[in-house]
DRENFIZA-54351 format. One record per residue: residue number from 1; residue in one letter; x, y, z of N, C-alpha, C, CB in turn. Coordinates in steps of 0.2 Angstrom, whole numbers, plus 2048, in hexadecimal, padded with zeros to 3 digits. Each point is the difference from the previous one (the first is absolute). Glycine has a CB too. Layout:
N
> nr, rest, nX, nY, nZ, caX, caY, caZ, cX, cY, cZ, cbX, cbY, cbZ
> NUM, a, X, Y, Z, X, Y, Z, X, Y, Z, X, Y, Z
...
***
This chain:
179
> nr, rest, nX, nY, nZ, caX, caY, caZ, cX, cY, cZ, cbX, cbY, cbZ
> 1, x, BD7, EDC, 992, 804, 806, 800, 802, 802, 7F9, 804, 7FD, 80B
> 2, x, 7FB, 809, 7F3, 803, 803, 7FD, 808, 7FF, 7FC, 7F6, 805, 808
> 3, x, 80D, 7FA, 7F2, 806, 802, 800, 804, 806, 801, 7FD, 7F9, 7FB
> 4, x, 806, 806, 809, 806, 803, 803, 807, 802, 7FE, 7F9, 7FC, 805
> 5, x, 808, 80C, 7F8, 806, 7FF, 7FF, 804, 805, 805, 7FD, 7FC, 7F4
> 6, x, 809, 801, 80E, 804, 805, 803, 806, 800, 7FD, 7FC, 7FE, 80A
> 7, x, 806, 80B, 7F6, 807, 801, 7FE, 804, 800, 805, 7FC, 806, 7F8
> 8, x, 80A, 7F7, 806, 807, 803, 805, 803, 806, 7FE, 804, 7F3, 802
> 9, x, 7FC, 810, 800, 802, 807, 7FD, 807, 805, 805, 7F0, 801, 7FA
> 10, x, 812, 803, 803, 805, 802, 806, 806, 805, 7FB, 7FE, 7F3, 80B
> 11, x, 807, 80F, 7F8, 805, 803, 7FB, 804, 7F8, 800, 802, 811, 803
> 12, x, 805, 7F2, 7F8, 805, 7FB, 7FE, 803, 7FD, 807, 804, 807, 7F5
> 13, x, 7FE, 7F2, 80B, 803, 7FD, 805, 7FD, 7FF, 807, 808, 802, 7F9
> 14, x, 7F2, 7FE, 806, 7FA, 801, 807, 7FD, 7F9, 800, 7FC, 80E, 7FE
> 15, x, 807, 7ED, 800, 7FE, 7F9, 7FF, 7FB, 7FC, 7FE, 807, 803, 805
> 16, x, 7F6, 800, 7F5, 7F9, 7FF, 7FD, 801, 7FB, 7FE, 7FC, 808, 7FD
> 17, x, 808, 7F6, 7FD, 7FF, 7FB, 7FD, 803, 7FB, 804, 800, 807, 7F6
> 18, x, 805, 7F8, 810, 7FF, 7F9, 805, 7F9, 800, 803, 80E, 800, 804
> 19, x, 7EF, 806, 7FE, 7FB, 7FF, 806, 7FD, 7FE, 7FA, 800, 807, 80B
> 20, x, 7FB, 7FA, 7ED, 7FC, 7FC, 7FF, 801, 7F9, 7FF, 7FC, 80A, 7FD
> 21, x, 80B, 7F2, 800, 803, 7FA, 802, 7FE, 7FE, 806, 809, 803, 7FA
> 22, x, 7F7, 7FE, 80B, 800, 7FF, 805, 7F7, 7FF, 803, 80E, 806, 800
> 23, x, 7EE, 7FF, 7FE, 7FA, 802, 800, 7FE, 7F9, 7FC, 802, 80F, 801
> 24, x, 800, 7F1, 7FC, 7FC, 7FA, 7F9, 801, 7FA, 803, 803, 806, 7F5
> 25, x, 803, 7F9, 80F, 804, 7F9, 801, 7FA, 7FF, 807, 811, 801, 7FC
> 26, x, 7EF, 803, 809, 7FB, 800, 805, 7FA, 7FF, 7FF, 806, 805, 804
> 27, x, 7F7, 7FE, 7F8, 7FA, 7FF, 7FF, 7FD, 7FA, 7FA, 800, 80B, 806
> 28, x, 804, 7F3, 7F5, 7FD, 7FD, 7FB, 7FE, 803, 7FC, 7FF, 7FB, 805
> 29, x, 801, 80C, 7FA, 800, 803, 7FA, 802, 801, 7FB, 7FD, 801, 805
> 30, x, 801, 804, 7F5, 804, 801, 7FA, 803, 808, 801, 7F9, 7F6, 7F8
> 31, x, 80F, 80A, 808, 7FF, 807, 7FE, 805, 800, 7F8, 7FF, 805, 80F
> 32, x, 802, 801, 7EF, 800, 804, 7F9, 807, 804, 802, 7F1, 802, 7FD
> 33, x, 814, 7FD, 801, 806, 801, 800, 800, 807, 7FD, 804, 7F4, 800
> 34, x, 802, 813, 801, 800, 806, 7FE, 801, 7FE, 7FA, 803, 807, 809
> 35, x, 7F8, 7FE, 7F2, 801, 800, 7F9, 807, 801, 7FD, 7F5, 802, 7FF
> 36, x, 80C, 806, 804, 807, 804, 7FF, 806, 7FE, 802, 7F9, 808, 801
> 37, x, 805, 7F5, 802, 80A, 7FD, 801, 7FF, 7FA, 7FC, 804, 802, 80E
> 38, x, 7F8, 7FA, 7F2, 7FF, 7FB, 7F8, 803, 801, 7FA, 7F7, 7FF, 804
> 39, x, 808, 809, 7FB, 7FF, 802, 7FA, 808, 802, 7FE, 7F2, 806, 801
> 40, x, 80F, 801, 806, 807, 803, 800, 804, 7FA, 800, 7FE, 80C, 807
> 41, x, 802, 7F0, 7FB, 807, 7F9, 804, 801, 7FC, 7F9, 7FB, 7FD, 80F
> 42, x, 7FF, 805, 7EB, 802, 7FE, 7F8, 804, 803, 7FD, 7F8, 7FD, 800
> 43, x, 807, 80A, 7FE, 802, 806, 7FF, 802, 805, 801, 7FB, 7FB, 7FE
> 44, x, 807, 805, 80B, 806, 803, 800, 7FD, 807, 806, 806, 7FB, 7F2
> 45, x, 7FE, 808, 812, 7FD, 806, 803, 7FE, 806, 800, 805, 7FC, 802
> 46, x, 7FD, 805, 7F6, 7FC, 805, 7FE, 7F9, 802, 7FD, 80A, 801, 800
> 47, x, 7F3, 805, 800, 7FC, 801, 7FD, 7FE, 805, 802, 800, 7F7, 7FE
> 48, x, 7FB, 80C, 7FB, 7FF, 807, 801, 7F7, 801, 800, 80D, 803, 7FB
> 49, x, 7EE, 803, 806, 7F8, 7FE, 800, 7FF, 7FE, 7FC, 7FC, 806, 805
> 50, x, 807, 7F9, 7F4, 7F9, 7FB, 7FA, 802, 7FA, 802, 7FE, 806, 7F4
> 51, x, 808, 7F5, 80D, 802, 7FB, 804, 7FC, 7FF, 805, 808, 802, 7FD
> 52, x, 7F6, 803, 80B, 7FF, 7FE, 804, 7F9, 7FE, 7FE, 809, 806, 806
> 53, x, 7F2, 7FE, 7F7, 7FB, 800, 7FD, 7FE, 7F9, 7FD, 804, 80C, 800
> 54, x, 800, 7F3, 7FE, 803, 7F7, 7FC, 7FF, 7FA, 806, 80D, 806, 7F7
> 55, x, 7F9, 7FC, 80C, 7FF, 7FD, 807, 7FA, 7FF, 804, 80B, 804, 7FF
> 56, x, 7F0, 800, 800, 7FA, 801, 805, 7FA, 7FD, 7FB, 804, 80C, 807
> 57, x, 7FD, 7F6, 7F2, 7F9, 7FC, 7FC, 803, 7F7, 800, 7FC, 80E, 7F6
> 58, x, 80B, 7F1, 80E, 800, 7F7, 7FE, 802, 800, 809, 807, 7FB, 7EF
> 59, x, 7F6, 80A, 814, 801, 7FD, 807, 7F8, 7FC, 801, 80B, 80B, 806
> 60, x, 7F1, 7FC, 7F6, 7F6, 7FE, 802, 7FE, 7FB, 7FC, 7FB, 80D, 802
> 61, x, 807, 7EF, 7F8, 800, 7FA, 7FB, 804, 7F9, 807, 804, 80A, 7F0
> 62, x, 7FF, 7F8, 812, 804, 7FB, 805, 7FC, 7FF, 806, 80D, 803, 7FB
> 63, x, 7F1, 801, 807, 7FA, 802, 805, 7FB, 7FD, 800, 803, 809, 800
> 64, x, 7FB, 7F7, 7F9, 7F8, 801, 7FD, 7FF, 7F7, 7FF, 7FF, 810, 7F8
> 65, x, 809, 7ED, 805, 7FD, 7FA, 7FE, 801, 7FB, 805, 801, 803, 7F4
> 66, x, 803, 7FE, 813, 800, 7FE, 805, 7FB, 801, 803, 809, 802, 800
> 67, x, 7F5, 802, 803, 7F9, 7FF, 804, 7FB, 7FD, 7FA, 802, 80D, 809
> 68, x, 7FE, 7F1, 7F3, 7FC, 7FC, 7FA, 800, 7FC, 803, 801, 804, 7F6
> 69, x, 804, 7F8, 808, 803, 7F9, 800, 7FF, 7FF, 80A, 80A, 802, 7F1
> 70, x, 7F8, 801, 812, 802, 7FE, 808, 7F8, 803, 803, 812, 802, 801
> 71, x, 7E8, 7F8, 7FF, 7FB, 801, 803, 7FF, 800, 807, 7FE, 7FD, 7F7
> 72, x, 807, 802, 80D, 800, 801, 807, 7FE, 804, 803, 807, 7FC, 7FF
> 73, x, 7F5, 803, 807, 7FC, 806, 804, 803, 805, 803, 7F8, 7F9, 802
> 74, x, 80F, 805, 7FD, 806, 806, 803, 805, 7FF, 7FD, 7FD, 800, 80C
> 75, x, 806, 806, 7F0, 807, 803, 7FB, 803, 804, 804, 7FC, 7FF, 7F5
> 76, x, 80A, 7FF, 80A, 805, 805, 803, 803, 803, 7FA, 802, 7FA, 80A
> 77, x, 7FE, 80F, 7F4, 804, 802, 7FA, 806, 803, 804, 7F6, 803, 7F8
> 78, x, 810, 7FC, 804, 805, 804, 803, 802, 806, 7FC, 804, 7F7, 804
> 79, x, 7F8, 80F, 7FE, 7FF, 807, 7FD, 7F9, 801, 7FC, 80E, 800, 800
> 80, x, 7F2, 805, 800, 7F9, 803, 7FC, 801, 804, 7FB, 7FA, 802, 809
> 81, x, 802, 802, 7F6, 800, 805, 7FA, 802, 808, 806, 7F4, 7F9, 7F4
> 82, x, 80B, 805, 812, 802, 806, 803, 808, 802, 801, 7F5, 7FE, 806
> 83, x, 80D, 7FB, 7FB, 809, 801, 7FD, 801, 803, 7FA, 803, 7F6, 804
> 84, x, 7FB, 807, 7F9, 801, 804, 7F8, 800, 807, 7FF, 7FB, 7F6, 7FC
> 85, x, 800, 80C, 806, 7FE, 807, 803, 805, 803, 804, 7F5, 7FD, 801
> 86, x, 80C, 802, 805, 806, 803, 805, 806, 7FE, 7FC, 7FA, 7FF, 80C
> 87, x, 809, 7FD, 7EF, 805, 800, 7FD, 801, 804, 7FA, 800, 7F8, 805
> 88, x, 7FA, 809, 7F8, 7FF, 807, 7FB, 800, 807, 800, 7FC, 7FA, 7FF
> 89, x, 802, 807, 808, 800, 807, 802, 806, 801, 803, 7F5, 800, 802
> 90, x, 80E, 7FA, 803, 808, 802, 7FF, 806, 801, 7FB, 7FC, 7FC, 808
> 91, x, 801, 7FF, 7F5, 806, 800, 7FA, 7FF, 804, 7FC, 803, 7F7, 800
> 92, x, 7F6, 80B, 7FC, 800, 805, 7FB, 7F9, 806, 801, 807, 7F6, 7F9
> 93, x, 7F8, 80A, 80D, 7FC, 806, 802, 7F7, 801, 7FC, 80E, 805, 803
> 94, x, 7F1, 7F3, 7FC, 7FA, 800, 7FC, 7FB, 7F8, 803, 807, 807, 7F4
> 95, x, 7F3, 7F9, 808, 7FF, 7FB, 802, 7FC, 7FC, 7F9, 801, 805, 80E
> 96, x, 800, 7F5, 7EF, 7FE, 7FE, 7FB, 7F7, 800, 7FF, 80E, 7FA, 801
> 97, x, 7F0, 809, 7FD, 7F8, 7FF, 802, 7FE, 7FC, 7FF, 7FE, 807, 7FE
> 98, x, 804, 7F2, 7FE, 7FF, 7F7, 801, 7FF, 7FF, 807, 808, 7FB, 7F6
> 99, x, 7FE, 808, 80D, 7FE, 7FE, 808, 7FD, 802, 805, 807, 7FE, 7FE
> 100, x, 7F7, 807, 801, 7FA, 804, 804, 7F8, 7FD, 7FE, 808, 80B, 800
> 101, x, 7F8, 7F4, 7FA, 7F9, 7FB, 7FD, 800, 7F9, 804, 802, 804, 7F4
> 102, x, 803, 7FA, 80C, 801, 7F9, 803, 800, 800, 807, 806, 7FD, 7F7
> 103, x, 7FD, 809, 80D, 7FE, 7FF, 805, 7FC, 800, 803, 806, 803, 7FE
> 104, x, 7F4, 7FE, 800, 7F7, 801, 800, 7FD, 7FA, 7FF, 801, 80A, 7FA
> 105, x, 802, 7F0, 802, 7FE, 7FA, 800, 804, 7FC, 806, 7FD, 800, 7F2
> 106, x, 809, 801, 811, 801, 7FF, 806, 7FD, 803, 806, 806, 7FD, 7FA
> 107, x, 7F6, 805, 807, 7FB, 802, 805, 800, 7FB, 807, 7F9, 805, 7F5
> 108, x, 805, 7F5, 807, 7FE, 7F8, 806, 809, 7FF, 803, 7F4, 7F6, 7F7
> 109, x, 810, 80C, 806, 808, 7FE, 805, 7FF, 805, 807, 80B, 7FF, 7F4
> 110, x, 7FA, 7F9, 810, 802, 803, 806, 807, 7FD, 802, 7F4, 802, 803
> 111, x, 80E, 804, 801, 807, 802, 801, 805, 7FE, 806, 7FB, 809, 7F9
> 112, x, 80A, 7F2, 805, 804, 802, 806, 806, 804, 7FE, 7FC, 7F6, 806
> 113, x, 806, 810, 7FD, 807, 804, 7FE, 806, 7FF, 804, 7F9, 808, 7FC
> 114, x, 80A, 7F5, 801, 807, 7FE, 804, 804, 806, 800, 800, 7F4, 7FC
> 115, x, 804, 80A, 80B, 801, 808, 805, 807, 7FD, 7FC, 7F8, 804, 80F
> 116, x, 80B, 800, 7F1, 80A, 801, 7FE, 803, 7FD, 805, 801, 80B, 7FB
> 117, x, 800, 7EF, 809, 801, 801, 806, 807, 7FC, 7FE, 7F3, 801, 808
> 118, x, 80A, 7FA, 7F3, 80A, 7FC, 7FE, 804, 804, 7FD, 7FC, 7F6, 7FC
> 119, x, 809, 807, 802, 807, 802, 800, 7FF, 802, 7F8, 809, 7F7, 80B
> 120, x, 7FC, 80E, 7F2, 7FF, 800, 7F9, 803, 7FC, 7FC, 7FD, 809, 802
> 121, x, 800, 7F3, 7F9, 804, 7FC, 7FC, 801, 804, 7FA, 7FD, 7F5, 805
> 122, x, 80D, 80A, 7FA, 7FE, 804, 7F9, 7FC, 7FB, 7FB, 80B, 807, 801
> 123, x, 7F5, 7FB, 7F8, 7FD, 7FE, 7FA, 800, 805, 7FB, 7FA, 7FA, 807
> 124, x, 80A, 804, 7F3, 800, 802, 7FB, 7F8, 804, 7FF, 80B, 7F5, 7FC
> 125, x, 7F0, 808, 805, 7FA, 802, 7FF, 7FC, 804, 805, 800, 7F7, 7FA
> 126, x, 804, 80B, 80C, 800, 805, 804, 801, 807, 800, 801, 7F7, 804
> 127, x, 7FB, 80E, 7FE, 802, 809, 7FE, 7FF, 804, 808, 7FB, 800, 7F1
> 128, x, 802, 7FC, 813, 7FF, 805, 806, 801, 7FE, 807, 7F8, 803, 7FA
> 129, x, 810, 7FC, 807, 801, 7FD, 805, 800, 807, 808, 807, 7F4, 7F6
> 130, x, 7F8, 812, 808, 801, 806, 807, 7F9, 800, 800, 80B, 808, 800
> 131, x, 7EF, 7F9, 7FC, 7FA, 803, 801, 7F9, 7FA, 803, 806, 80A, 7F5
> 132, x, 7FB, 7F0, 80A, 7FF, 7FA, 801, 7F9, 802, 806, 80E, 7F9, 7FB
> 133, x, 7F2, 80B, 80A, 7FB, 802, 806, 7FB, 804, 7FD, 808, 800, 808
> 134, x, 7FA, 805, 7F2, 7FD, 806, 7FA, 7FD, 7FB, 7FD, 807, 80A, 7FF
> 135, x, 7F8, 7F0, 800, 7FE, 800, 7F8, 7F9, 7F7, 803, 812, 807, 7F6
> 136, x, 7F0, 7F8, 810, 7FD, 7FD, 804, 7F9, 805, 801, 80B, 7F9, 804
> 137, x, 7F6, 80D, 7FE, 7FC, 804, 803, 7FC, 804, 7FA, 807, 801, 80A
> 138, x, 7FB, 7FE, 7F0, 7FD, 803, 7FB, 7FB, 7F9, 7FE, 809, 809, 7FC
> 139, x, 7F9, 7F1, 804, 7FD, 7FA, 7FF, 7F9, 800, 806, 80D, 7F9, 7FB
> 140, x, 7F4, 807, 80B, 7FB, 800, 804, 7FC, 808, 7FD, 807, 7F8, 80C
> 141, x, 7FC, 80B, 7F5, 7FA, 808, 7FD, 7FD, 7FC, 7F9, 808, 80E, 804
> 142, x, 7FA, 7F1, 7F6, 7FC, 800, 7FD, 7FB, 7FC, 7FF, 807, 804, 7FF
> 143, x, 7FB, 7F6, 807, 7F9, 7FA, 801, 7FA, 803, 806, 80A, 7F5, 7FE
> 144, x, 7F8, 80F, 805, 7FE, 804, 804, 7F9, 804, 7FC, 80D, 800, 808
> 145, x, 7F7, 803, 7F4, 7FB, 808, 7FC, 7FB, 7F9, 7FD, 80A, 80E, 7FA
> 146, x, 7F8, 7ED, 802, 7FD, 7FC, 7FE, 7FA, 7FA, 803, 80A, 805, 7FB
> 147, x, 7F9, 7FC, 80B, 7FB, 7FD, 809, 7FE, 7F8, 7FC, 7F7, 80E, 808
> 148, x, 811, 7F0, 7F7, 801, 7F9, 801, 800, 7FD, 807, 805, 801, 7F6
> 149, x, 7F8, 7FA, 80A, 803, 7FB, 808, 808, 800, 7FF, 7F5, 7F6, 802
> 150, x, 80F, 80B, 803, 806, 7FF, 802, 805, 7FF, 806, 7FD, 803, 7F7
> 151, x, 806, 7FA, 80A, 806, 7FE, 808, 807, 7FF, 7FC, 7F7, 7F6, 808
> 152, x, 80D, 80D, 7FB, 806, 7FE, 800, 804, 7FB, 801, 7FE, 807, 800
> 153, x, 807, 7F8, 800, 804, 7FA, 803, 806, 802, 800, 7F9, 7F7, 7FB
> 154, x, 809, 805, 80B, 808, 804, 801, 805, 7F8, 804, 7FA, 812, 803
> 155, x, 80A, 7ED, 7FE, 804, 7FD, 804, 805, 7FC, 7FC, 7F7, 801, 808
> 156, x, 80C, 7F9, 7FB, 804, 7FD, 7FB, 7FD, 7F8, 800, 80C, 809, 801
> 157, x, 7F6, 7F4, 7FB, 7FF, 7FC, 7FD, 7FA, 7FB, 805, 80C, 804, 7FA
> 158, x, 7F3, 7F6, 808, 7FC, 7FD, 803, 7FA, 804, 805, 80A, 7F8, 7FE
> 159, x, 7FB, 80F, 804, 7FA, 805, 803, 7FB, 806, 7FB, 809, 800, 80C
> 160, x, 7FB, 7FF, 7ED, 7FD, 804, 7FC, 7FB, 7FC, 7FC, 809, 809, 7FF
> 161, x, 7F8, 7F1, 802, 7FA, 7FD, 7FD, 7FC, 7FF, 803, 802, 7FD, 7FB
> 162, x, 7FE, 801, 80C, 7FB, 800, 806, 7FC, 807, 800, 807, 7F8, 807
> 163, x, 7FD, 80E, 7F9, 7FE, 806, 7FF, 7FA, 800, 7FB, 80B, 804, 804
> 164, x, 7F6, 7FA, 7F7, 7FF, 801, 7F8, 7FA, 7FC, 802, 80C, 800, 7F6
> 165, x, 7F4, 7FA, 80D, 7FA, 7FE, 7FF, 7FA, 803, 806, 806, 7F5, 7FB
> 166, x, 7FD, 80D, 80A, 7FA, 805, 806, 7FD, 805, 7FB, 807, 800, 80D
> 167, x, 7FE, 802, 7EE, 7FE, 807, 7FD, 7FC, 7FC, 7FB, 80A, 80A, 802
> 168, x, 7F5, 7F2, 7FA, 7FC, 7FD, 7FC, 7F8, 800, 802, 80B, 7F9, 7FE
> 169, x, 7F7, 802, 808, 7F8, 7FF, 803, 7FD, 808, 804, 804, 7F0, 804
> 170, x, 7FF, 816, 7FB, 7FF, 805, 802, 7F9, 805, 7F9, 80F, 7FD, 809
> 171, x, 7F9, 802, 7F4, 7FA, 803, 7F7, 7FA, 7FB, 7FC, 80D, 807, 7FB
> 172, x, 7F5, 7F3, 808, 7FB, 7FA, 7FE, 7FE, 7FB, 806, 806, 801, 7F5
> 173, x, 7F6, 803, 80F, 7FC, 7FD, 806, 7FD, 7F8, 7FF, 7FD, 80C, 803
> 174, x, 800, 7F2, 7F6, 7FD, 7FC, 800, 802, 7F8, 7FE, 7FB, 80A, 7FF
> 175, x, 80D, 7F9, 7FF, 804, 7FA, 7FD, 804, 7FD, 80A, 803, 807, 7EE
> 176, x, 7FC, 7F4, 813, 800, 7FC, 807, 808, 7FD, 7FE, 7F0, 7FC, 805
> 177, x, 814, 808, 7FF, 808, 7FF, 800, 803, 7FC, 807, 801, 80A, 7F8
> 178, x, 802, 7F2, 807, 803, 7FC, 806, 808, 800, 7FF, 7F6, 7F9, 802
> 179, x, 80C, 80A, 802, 807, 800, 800, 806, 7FE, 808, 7F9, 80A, 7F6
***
């Protein structure tokens, strides 16, 4: 088989970053922690597009030397370059053309999109706690126009990983899950 990468992707507080924890602990695999909350949780909440910009050329460096280093036939990322994208265009109504390049060399990703279905946690590093359903649906369209494999996942906790993994073995038929 092939390597395999899956994104956890979804809007704010849609529980990516536990499901891939959780995703990784289940299966034995490696996943790649969000770059941007890495970055922001140093430096603080703000920032403006040459920042963000900043933020995205050391999210694909953190990306790039992870999947180097972690030769595993299955990675879990927590987020893509298509976050970055739907957080661009919302925050500053552009989109950095680094990332639309790169989006291209992610071609082989496949998606699960986590539905909004938990509770919202605040977070200093959080901005969209009413639109959270919108911005889910912009994440599926744009993986859609792009005719990635993808499933969602939804439920809480012990049923959203079970979830997480039916939808797994769904976009990746060949990888033999037992759960």
């Amino acid at each position: 088989m092939d390597r395999q990468v899956v994104v956890v992707t979804g809007p704010e507080s849609s529980g990516k970053s536990q499901l891939c924890k959780d995703l990784s602990k289940a299966l034995q695999v490696p996943t790649v922690p969000e770059y941007a909350r890495i970055y922001l949780e140093s430096v603080g909440p703000d920032y403006d597009y040459n920042s963000l910009r900043e933020i995205y050329a050391g999210h694909i460096l953190y990306q790039a030397k992870a999947l180097e280093e972690n030769r595993s036939p299955l990675i879990i990322l927590d987020t893509d370059s298509i976050n970055f994208i739907i957080w661009s265009i919302r925050a500053f109504n552009r989109v950095p053309t680094e990332a639309m390049e790169q989006l291209k060399r992610e071609s082989h990703y496949r998606y699960l999109i986590c539905k909004p279905d938990l509770e919202w946690e605040e977070d200093p590093l959080r901005e969209n706690p009413h639109d959270r359903v919108e911005i889910m649906s912009e994440h599926q369209q744009l993986i859609q126009d792009l005719n990635r494999p993808h499933a969602f996942v939804e439920g809480q906790k012990k049923e959203r990983l079970n979830n997480a993994l039916d939808a797994l073995q769904s976009i990746l038929p060949e990888l033999s899950l037992s759960h």
